[in-house]
Rosetta silent file (secondary structure, phi, psi, omega in degrees, C-alpha in Angstrom):
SEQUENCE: XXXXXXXXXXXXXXXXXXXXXXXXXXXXXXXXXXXXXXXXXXXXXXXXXXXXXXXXXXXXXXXXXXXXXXXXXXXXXXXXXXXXXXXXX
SCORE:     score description
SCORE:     0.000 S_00000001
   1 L     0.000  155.796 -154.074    0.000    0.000    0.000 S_00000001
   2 E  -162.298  140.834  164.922    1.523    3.431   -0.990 S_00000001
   3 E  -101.446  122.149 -152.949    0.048    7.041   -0.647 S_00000001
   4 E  -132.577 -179.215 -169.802   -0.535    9.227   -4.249 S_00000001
   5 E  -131.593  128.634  155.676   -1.526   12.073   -5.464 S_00000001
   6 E   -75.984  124.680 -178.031   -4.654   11.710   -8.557 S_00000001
   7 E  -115.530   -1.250  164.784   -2.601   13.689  -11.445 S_00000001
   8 E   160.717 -174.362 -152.286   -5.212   12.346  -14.160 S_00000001
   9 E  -121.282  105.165 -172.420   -7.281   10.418  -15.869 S_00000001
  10 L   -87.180  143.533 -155.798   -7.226    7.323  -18.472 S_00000001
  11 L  -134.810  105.056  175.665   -9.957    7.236  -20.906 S_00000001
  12 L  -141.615   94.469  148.940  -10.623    3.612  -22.359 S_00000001
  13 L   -25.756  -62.867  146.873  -13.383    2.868  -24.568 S_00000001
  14 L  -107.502  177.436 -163.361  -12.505   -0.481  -24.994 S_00000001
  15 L   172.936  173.218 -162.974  -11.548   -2.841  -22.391 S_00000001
  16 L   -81.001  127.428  170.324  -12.129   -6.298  -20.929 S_00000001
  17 L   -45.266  -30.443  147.234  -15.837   -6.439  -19.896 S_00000001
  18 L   -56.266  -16.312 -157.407  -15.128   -6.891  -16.085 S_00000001
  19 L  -112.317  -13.862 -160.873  -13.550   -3.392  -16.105 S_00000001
  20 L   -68.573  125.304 -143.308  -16.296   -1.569  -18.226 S_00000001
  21 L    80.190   31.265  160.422  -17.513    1.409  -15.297 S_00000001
  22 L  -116.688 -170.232 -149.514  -14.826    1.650  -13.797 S_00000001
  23 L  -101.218   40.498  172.258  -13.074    4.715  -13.398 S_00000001
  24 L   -36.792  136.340 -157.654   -9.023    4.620  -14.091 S_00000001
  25 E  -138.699  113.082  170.139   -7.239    7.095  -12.450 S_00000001
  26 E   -55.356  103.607 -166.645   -3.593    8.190  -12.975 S_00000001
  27 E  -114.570  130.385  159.855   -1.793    7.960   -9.086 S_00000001
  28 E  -123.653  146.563 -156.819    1.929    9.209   -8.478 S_00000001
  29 E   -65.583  154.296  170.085    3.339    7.814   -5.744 S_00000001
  30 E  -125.163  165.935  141.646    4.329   10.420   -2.361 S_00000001
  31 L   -78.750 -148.918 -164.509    6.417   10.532    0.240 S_00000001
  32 L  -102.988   18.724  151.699    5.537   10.920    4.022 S_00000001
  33 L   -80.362  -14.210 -151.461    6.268   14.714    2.921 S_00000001
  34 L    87.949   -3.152 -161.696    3.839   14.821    0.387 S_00000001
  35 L   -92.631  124.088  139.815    6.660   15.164   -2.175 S_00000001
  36 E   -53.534  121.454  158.421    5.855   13.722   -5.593 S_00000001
  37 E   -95.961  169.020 -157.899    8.009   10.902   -6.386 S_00000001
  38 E   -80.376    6.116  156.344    8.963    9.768  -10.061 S_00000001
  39 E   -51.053  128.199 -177.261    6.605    6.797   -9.765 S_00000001
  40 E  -163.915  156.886  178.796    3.176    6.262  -10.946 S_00000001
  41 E  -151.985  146.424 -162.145    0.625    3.594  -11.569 S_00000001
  42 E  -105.480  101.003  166.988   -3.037    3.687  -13.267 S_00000001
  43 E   -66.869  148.802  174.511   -5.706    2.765  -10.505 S_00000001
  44 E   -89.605  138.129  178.927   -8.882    1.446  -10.453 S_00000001
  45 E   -96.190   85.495 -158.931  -11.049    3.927   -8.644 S_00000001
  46 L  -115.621   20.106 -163.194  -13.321    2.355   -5.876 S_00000001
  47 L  -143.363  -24.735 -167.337  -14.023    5.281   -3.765 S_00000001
  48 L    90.498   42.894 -174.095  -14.733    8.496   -6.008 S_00000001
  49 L   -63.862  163.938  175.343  -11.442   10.019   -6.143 S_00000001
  50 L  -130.178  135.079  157.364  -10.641   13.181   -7.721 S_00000001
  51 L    -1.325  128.140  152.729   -7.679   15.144   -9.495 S_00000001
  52 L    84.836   20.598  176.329   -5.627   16.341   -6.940 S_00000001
  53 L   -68.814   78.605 -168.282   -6.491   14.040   -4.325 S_00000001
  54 L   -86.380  168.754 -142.833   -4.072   11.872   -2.241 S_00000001
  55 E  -155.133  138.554  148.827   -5.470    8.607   -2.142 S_00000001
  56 E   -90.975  161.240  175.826   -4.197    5.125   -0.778 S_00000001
  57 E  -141.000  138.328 -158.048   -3.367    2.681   -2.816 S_00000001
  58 E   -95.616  150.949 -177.432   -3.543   -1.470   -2.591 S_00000001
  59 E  -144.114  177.014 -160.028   -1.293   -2.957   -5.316 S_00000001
  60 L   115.143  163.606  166.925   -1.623   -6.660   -6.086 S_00000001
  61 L   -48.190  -50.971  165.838   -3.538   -9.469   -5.382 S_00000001
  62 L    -1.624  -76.994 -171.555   -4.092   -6.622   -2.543 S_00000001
  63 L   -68.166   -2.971  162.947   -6.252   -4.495   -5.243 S_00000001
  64 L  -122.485   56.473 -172.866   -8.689   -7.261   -6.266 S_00000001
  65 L  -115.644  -37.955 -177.920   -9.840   -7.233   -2.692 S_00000001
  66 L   -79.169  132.448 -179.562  -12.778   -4.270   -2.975 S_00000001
  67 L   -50.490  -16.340  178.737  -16.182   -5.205   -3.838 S_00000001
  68 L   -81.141  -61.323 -149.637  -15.903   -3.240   -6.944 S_00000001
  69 L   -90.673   35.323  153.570  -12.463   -5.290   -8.371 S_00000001
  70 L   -68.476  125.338 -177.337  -13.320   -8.793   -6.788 S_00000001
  71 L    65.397   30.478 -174.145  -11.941  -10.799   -9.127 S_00000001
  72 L  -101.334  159.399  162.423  -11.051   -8.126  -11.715 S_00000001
  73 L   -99.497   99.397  174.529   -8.033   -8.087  -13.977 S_00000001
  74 L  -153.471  141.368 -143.494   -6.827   -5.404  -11.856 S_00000001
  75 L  -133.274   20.049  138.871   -2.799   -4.757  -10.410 S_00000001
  76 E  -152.651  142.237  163.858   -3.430   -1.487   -8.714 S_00000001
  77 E  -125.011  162.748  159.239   -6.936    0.197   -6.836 S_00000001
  78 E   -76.293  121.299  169.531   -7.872    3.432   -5.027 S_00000001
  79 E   -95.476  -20.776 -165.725   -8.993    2.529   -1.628 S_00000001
  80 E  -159.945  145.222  171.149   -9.128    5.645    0.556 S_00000001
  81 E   -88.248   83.847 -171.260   -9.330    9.162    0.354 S_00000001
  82 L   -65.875  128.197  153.951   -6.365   10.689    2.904 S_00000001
  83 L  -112.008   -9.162  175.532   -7.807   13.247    4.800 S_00000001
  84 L  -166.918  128.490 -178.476   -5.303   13.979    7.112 S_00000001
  85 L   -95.171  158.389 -140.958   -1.575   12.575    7.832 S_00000001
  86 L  -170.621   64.554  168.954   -0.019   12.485   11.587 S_00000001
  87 L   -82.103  131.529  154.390    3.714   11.637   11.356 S_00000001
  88 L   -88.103  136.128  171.735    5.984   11.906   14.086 S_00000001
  89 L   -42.529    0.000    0.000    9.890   12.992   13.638 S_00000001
C-alpha cells in the first residue's frame, strides 16, 4: 500500500468487460512529505477520487480485494481518500 496524489485520468473505450464502469485514475506515488516521487501507476477507482487528491493505494492481489475489483483483472486500486496525515519525527 503506498500514498498518491490523482494527477489524471485514463480514458478507455474499450476494455475487458469486467472493467467496463470503472473509473481509471492516474496515481503518483508520495512521500511521508507529500513530495511527488517519479513513480506512478493507473488505478482502479473504488471510492470516487478526484484530481488532486491523495489517495491510498492497494497494489496486487491486494487491489482485487474491494467489492468493486473482486476478481477483476486489476494490479493497482484506489482505496481511501487521505484526509489527514499524523507523522511523528
Amino acid at each position: 500500500m503506498f500514498l498518491g496524489k490523482v494527477i489524471g485520468t485514463v480514458w478507455s473505450t474499450k476494455k475487458d468487460e469486467q472493467l467496463v464502469g470503472a473509473k481509471f485514475l492516474i496515481v503518483r506515488e508520495l512521500d511521508l512529505k507529500l513530495k511527488e516521487k517519479d513513480r506512478f501507476v493507473v488505478a482502479v477507482d473504488s471510492v470516487g477520487a478526484g484530481e488532486g487528491e491523495v489517495v491510498l493505494v492497494a497494489t496486487g492481489s491486494s487491489s482485487r480485494m474491494t467489492s468493486f475489483t473482486k476478481d477483476k483483472p486489476v494490479d493497482a486500486v484506489i482505496m481511501g481518500i487521505v484526509d489527514k496525515l499524523d507523522v511523528a519525527e
